[in-house]
FIDRENMI-202095 format. One record per atom (N, C-alpha, C): x, y, z; residue number from 0; atom name. Coordinates in steps of 0.2 Angstrom, whole numbers. Last residue first. Layout:
BEGIN
<pt xx="X" yy="Y" zz="Z" num="NUM" atome="CA"/>
...
//
This chain:
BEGIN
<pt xx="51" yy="113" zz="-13" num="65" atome="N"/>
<pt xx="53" yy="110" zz="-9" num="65" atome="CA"/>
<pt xx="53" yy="101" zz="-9" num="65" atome="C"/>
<pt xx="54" yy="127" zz="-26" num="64" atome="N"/>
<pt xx="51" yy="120" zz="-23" num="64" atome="CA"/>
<pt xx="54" yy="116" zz="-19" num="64" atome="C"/>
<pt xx="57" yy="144" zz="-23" num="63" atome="N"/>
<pt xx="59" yy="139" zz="-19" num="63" atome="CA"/>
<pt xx="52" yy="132" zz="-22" num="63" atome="C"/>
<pt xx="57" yy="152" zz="-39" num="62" atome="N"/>
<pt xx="51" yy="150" zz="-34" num="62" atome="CA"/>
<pt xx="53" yy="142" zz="-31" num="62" atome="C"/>
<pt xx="65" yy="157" zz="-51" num="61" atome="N"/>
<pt xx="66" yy="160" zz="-44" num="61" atome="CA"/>
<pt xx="62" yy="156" zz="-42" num="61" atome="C"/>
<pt xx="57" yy="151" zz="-62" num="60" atome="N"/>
<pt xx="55" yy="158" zz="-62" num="60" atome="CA"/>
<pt xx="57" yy="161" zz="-54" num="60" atome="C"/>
<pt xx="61" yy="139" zz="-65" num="59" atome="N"/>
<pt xx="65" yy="144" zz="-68" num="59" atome="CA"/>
<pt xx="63" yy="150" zz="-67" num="59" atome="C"/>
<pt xx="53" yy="134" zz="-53" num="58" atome="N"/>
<pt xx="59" yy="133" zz="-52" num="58" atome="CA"/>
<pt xx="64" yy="141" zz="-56" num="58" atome="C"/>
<pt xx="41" yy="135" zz="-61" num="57" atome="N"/>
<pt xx="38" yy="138" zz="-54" num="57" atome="CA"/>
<pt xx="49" yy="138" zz="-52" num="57" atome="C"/>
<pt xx="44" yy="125" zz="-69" num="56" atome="N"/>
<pt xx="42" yy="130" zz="-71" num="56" atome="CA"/>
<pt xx="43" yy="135" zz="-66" num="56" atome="C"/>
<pt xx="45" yy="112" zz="-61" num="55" atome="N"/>
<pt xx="50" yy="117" zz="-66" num="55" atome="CA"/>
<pt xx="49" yy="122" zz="-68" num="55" atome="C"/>
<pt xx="34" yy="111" zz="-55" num="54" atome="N"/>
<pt xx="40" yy="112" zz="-50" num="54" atome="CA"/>
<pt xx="43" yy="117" zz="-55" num="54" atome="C"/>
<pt xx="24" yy="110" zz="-67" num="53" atome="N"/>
<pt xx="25" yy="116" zz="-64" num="53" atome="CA"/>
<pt xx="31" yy="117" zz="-59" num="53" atome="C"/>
<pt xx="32" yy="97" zz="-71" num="52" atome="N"/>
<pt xx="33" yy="102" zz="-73" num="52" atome="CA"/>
<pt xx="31" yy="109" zz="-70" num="52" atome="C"/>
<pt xx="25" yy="88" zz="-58" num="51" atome="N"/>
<pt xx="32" yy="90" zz="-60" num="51" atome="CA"/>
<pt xx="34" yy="96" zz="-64" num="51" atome="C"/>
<pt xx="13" yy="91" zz="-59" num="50" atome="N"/>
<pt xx="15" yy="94" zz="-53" num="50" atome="CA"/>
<pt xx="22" yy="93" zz="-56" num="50" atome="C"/>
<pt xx="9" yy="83" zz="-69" num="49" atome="N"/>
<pt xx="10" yy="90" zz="-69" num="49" atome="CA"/>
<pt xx="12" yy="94" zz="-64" num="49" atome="C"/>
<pt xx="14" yy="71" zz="-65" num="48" atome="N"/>
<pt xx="16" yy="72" zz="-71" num="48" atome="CA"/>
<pt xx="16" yy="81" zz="-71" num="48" atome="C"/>
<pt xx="5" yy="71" zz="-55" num="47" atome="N"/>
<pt xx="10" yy="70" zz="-53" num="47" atome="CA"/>
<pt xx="15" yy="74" zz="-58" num="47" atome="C"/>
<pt xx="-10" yy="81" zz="-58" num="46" atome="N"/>
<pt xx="-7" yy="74" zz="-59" num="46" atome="CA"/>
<pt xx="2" yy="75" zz="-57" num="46" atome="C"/>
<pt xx="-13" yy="93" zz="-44" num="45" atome="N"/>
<pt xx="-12" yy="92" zz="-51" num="45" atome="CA"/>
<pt xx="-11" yy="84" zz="-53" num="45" atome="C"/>
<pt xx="-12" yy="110" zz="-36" num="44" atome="N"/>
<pt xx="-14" yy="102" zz="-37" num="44" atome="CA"/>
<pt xx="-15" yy="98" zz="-43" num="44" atome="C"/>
<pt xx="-6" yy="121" zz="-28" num="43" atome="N"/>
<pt xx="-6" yy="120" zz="-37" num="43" atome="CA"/>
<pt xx="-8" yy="110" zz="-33" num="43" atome="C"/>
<pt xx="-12" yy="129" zz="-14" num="42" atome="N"/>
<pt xx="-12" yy="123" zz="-16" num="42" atome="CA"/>
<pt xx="-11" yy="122" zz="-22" num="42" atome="C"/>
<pt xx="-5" yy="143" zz="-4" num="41" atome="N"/>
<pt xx="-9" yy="142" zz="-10" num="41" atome="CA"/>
<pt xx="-7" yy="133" zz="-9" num="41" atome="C"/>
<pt xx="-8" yy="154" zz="13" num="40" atome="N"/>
<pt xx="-4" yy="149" zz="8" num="40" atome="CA"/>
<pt xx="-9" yy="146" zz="0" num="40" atome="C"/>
<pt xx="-17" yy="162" zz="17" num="39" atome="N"/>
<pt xx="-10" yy="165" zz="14" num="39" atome="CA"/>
<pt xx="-7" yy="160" zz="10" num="39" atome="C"/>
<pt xx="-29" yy="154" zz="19" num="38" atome="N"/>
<pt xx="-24" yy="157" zz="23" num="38" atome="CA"/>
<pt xx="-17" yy="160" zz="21" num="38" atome="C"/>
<pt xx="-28" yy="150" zz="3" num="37" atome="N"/>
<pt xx="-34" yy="148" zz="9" num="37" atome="CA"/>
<pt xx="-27" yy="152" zz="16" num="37" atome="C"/>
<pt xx="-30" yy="142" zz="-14" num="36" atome="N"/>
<pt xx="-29" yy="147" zz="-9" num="36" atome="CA"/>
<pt xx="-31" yy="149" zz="-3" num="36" atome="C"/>
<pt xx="-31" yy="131" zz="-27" num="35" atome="N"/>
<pt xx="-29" yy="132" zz="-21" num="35" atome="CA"/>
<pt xx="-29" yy="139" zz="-15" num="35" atome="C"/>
<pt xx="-29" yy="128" zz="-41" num="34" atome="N"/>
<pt xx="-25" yy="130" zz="-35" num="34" atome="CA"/>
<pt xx="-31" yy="134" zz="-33" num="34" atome="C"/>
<pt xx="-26" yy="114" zz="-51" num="33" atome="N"/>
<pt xx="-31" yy="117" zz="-48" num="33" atome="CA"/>
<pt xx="-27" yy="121" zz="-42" num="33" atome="C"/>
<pt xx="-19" yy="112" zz="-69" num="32" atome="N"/>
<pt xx="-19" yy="110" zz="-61" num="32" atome="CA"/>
<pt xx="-25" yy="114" zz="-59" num="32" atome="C"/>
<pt xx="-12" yy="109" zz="-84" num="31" atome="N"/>
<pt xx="-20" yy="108" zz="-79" num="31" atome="CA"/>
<pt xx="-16" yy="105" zz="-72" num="31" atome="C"/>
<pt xx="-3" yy="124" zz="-90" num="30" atome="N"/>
<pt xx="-4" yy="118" zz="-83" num="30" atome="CA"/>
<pt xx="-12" yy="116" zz="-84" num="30" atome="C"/>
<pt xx="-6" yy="136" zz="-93" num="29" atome="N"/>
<pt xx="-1" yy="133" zz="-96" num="29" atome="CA"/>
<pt xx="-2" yy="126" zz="-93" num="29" atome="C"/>
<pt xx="-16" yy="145" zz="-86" num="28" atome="N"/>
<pt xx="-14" yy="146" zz="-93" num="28" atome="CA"/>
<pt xx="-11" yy="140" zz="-97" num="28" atome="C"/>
<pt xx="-12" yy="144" zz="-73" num="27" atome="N"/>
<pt xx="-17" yy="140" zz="-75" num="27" atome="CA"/>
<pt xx="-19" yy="142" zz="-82" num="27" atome="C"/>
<pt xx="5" yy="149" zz="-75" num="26" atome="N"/>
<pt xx="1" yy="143" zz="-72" num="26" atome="CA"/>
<pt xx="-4" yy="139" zz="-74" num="26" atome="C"/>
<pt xx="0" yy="163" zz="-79" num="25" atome="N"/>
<pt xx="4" yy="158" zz="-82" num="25" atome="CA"/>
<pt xx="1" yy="151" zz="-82" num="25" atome="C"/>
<pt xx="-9" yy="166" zz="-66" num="24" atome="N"/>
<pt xx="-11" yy="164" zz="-74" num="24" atome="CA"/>
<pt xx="-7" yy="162" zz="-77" num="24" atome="C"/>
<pt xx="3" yy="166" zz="-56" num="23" atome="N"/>
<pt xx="-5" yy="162" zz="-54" num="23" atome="CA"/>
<pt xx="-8" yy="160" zz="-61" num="23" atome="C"/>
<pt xx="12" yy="175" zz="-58" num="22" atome="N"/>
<pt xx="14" yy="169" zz="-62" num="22" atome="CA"/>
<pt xx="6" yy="164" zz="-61" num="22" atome="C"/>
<pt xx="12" yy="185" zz="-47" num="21" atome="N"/>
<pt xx="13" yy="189" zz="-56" num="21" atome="CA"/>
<pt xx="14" yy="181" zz="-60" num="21" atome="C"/>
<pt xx="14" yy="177" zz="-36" num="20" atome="N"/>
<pt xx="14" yy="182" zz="-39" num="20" atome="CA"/>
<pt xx="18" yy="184" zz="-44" num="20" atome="C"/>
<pt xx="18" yy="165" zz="-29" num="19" atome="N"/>
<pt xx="14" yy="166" zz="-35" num="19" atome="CA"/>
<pt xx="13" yy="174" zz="-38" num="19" atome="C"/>
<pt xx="22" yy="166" zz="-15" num="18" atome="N"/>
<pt xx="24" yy="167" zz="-21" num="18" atome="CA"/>
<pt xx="23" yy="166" zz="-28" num="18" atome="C"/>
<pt xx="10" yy="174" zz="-10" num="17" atome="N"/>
<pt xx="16" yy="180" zz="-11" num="17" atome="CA"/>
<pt xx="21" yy="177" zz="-16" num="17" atome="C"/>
<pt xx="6" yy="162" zz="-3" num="16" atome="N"/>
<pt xx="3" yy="164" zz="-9" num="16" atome="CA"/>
<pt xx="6" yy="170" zz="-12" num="16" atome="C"/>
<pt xx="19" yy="149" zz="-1" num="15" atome="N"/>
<pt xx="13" yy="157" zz="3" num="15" atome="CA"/>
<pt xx="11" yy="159" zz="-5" num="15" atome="C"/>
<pt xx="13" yy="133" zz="-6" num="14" atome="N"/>
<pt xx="18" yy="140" zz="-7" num="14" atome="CA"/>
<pt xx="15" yy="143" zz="-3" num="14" atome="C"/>
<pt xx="13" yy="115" zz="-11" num="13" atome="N"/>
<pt xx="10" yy="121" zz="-6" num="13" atome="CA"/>
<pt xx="17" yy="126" zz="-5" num="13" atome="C"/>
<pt xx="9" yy="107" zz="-21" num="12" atome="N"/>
<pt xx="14" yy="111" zz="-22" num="12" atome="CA"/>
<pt xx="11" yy="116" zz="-17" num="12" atome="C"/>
<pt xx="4" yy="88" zz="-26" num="11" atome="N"/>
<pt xx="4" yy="95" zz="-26" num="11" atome="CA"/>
<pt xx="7" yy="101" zz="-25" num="11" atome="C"/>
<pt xx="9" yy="75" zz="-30" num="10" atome="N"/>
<pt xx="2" yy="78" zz="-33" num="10" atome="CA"/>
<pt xx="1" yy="85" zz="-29" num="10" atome="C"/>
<pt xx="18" yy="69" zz="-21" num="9" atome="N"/>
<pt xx="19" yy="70" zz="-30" num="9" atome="CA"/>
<pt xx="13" yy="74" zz="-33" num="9" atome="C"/>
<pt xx="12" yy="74" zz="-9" num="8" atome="N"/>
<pt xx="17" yy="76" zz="-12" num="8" atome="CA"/>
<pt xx="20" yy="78" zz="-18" num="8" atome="C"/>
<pt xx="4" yy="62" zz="-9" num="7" atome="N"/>
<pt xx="0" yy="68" zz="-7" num="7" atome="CA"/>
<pt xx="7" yy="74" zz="-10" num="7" atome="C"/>
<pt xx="10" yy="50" zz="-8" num="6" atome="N"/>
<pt xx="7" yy="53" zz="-15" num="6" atome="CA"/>
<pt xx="6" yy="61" zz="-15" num="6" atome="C"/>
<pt xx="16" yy="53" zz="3" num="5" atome="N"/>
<pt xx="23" yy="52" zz="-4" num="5" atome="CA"/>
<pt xx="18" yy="52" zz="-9" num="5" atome="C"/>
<pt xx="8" yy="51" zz="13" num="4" atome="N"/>
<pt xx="10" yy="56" zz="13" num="4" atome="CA"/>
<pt xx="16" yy="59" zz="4" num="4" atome="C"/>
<pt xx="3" yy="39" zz="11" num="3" atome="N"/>
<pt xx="-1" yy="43" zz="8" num="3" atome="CA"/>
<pt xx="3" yy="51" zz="7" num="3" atome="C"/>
<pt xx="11" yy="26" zz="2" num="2" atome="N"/>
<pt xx="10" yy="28" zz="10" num="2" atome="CA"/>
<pt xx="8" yy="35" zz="6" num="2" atome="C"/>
<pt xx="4" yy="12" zz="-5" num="1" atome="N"/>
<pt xx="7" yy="17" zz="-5" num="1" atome="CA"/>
<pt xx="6" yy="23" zz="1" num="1" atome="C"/>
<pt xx="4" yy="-6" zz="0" num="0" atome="N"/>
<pt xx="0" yy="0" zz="0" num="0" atome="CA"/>
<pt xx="4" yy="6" zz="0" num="0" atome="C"/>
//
C-alpha cells in the first residue's frame, strides 16, 4: 500500500501565496492544475506528471520547490 504522505506530495505544491505572484495565470494558462488558496498559503494540485513540470516552471521563475 502506498504511503499517503509520498502521493499527497507527488500531486501538489504548497507556497505562501506571495509566491505566486505575477505567475497564478501563467500557471493556469499553461498547466492543468487546480490551485488552491486559503490562509496566505496556495495549493497547485495536479497529476503527478503535472506537478512536475509546474515544480520546473515555478523553479526557472526564482520560486523555492521544496
Amino acid at each position: 500500500m502506498p504511503d499517503p504522505r509520498r502521493l499527497r506530495d507527488s500531486t501538489q505544491i504548497v507556497l505562501p501565496s506571495a509566491a505566486l505572484s505575477g505567475l497564478r495565470d501563467d500557471i493556469q494558462d499553461r498547466f492543468v492544475v487546480t490551485i488552491f488558496e486559503d490562509e496566505g498559503r496556495c495549493r497547485i494540485i495536479g497529476s503527478p506528471v503535472e506537478i512536475k513540470h509546474v515544480g520546473r516552471f515555478l523553479a526557472r521563475h526564482g520560486v523555492a520547490v521544496a
